[in-house]
N, C-alpha and C positions, 0 to 999 in steps of 0.2 A: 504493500500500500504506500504510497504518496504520502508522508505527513503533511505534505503543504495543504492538504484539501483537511483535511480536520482542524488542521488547527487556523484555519480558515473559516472553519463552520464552529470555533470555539468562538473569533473574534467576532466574526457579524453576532453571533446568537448573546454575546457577551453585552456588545451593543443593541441589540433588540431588548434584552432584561434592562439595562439602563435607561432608553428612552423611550422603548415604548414605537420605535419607528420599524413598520418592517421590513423583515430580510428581505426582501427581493427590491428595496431601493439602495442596498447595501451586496446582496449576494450576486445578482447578476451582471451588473460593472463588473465585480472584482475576477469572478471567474473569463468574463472578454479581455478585460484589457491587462490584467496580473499573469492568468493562467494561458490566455489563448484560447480559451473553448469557442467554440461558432457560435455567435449570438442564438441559432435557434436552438442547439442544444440545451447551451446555458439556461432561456429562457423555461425551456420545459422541461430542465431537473429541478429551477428552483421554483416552478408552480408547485409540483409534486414535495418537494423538502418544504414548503410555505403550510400547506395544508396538512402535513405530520405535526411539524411544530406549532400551526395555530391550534389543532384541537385539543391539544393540553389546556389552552389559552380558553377556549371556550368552555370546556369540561368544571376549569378553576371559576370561572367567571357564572356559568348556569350555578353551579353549586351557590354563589352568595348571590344567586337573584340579581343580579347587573346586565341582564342580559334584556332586551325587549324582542320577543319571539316575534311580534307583529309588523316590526319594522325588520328584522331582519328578512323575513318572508318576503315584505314589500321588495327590497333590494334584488333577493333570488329571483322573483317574479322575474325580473327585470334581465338582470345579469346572467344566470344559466343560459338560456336562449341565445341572447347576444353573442353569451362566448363559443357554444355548439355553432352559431353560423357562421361567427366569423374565422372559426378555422375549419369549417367545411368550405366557404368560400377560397380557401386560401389554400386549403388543397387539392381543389375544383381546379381553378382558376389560374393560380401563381405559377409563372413560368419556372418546373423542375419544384414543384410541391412550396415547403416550410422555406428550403432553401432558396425560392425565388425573390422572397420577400426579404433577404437580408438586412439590405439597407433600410428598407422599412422599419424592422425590425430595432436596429439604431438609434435611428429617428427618434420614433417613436418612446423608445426608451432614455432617451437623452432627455427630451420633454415632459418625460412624466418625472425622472429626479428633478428639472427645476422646479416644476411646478411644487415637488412634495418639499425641497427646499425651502420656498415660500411659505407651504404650510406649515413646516416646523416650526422654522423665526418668528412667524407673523401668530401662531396655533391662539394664544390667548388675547390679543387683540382682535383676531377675527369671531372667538369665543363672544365676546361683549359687545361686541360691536353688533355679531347676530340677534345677541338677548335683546339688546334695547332696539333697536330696530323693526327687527321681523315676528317676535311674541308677540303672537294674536293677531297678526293679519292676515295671514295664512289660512284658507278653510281646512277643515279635515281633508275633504274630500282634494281638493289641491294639492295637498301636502302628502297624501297619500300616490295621488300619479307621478308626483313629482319624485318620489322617491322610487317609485318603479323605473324612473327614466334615468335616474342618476344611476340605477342600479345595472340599467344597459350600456352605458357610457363606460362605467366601469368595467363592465364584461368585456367591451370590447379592448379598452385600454391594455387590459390585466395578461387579456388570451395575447397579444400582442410582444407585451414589454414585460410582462409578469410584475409589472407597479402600479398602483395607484388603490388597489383595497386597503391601506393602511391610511397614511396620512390624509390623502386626499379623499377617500372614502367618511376619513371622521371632520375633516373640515366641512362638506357637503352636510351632514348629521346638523353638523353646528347651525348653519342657516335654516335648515327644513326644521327643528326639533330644538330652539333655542331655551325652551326651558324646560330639557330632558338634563337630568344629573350629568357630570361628562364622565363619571366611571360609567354611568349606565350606554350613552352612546358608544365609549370605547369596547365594552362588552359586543355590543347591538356589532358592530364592524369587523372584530375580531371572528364572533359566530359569519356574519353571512362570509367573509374570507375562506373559510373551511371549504363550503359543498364549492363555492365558483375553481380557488386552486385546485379541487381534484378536478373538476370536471375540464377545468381547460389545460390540466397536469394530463390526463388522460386522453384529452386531444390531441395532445403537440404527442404522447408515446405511439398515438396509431399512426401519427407521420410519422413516426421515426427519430424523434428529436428529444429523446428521454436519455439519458447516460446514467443505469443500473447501479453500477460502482462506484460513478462521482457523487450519486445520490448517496448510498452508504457512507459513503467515508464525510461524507459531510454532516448527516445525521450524529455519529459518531462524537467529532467534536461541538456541535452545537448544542446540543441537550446540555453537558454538563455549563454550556456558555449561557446559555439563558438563566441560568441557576444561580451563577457567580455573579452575573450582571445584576439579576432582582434582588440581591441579599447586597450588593456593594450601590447600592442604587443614590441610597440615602446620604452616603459619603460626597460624592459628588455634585456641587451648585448647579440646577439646572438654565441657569442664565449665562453659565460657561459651556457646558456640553452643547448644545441645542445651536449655539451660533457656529461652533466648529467642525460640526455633522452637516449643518446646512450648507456651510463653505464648499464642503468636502464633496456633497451632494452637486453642485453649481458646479463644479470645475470638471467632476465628471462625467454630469449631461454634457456641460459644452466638450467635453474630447470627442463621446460619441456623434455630436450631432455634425461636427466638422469633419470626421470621418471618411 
């Protein structure tokens, strides 16, 4: 085995326990541009490693009631779908299947770390900004399609670049649901992450773009990382971490999208 891919899957998972960002705005950069993997490979191990490691996440979070089953629903409504067509479209369609869409694939994922970047920096100014704003003008009924739509954007994003169910997923939360708890939205986000990474983890492996052993050797070191990161979590000022993760984020959409 490789020790670089575990202890690889120690540090992003070390970093997910600390801030709460997830791995695939962290794991799938580091495996293109560190390791060399093919962007679609990387993309659909780290759907399939995204969805092991969230449902611990979901599993901890249904147990204390943080979770909203109703919104989470609303999101799947939305997202399954999206992610089932848009890589049937993409291996209908894409010149030489997953691997047509390479550069797409880039793009795409360049754009969703800045974007999640901005939500990091910005995550509690956009918090209150939603509360005083958007609480109570929003109908149910409104806020309920509108979450099914967010939850197709997402699907397509996620099947794509394998980012944006985390950060950008609970930014979204914030504006639709401004006066839901934010442990409870970050539960609601974490649960609907689970069934979308299998399901578009499981898309990209019927193309062919799943790697069996980088998956394990990744699993391997990340477990114990998400462990050490949650328990050192409290050690760490979050108005230091948060701007140095976003930096880190920004510099490496823009490598991708220059590409």
């Amino acid at each position: 085995m490789d020790f670089a891919y575990p202890l690889a899957g120690f540090a992003v998972g070390a970093i997910v326990g600390l801030t709460g960002v997830g791995g695939g705005s962290l794991m799938t950069p580091l495996l293109v541009l560190l390791f060399g993997i093919h962007p679609s490979v990387a993309v659909g191990t780290d759907l399939l490693y995204a969805s092991i490691t969230k449902a611990g996440g979901t599993l901890a979070h249904g147990l204390k009631g943080t979770v909203d089953w109703q919104v989470t629903k609303r999101l799947a409504t939305g997202s399954l779908p999206a992610a089932a067509i848009t890589l049937f479209l993409v291996g209908r369609f894409a010149p030489g299947g997953i691997d047509g869409v390479t550069s797409l694939i880039k793009v795409a994922l360049g754009v969703a770390l800045v974007l999640t970047a901005v939500a990091v920096i910005f995550r509690k100014k956009i918090q209150t900004y939603a509360t005083t704003r958007f609480a109570g003008r929003i109908s149910p009924t409104r806020t309920a399609r509108l979450t099914v739509l967010t939850g197709a954007v997402l699907g397509v994003l996620v099947s794509i670049s394998s980012v944006g169910a985390g950060a950008l997923g609970v930014t979204a939360l914030f504006f639709l649901y401004p006066t839901m708890p934010v442990l409870r939205i970050v539960g609601s986000d974490i649960a609907h992450a689970v069934p979308l990474t299998l399901v578009a983890g499981v898309g990209h492996w019927m193309l062919g773009s799943v790697d069996w052993f980088l998956l394990g050797s990744l699993l391997i070191g990340s477990l114990p990382g998400i462990w050490v990161g949650s328990h050192i979590s409290t050690m760490v000022p979050d108005r230091v971490l948060r701007p140095i993760l976003a930096t880190m984020l920004v510099l490496v959409g823009a490598k991708l999208i220059s590409q």
